[in-house]
C-alpha positions as CSV (number, residue, x, y, z in Angstrom):
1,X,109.0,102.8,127.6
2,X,109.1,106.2,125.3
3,X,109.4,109.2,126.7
4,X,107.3,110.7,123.9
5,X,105.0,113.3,125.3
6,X,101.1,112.7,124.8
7,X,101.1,115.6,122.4
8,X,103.6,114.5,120.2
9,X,102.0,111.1,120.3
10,X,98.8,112.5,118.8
11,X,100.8,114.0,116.5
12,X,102.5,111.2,114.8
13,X,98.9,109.1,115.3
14,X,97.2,112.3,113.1
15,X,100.0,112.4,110.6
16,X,100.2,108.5,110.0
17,X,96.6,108.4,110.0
18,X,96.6,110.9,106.9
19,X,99.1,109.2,105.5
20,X,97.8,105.8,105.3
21,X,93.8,107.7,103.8
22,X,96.4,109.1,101.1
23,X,98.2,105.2,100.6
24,X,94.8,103.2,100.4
25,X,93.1,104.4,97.8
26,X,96.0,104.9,94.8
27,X,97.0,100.7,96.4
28,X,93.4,100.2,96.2
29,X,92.8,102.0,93.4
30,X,96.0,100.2,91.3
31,X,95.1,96.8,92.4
32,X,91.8,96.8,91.1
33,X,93.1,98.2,88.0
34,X,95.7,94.9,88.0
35,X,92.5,93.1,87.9
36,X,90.6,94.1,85.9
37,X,92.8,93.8,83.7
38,X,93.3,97.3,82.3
39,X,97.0,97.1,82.3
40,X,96.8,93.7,80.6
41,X,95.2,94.6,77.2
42,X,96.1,92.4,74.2
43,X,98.7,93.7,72.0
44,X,98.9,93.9,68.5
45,X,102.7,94.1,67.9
46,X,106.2,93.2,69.5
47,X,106.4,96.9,70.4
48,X,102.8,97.3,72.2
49,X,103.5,93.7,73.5
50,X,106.9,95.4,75.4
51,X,105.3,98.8,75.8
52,X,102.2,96.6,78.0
53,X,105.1,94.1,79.6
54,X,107.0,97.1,80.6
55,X,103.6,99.0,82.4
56,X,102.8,95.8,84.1
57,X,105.6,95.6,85.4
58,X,106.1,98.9,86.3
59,X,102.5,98.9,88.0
60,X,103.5,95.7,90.4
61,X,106.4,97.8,91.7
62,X,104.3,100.6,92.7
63,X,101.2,98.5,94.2
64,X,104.4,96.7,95.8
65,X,105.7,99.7,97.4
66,X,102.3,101.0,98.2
67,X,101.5,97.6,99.7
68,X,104.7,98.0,101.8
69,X,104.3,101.2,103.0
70,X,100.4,100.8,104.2
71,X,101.9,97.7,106.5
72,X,105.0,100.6,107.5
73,X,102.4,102.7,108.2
74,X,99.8,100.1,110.6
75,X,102.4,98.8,112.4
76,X,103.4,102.5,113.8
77,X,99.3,103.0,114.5
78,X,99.9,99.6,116.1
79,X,102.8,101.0,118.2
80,X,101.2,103.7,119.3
81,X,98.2,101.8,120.2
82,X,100.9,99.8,122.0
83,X,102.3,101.9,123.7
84,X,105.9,101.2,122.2
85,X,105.9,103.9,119.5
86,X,109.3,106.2,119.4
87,X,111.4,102.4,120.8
88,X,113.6,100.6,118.4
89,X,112.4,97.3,117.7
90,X,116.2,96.3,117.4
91,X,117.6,97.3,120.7
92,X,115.4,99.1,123.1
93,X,116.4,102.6,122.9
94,X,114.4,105.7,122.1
95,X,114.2,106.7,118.7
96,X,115.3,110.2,118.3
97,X,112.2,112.7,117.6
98,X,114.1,113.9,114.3
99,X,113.8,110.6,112.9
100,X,110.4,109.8,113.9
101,X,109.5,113.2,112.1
102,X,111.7,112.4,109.0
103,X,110.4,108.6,108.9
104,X,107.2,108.5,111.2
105,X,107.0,104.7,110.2
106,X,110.2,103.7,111.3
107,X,110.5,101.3,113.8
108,X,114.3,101.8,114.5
109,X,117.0,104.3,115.5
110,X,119.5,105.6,112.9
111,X,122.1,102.9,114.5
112,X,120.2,99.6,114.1
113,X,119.0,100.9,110.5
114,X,122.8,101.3,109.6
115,X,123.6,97.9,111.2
116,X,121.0,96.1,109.1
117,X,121.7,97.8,105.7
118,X,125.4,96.4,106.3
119,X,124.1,92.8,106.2
């Protein structure tokens, strides 16, 4: 179990909690944008048909990343909730307190996240 105080656990739930109200609304926001079909307006030459290629594909990264980081950012409310917020997910130990405030999302130490960018 963490050793993470109950203050400092309010803390991280209050800071992911702002965090996700600032993520919803711009993944929201984008996706209904995607379609609707505002980023998908018929071009009339080769060069508007690349210029609309390259913005779709540039807004499917971002509602990618956005999508990715609102899931980051439940499953830490779900770890808190869980009582398991602040323990790696990868081997059991306590997350250091300078990474959970670096990467509040993070759901493992510094070790096991250089252990799984090796693979």
């Amino acid at each position: 179990m963490s050793r993470m105080n109950q203050e400092n656990l309010k803390r991280f739930d209050t800071l992911l909690r702002a965090h996700l109200n600032e993520a919803l609304p711009e993944f929201k926001g984008l996706l209904s944008s995607m379609m609707d079909g505002e980023l998908l307006q018929g071009p009339m030459d080769e060069a508007d048909l690349a210029s609309a290629r390259y913005e779709r594909e540039l807004a499917l990264q971002i509602h990618y990343r956005n999508h990715r980081l609102v899931q980051e950012i439940r499953g830490a409310l779900r770890r808190i909730e869980n009582g398991v917020y602040g323990i790696c997910l990868e081997c059991g130990q306590e997350i250091g307190l300078d990474r959970l405030k670096a990467q509040p999302m993070t759901a493992v130490c510094v070790d096991c996240k250089k252990a799984l960018e090796k693979l």
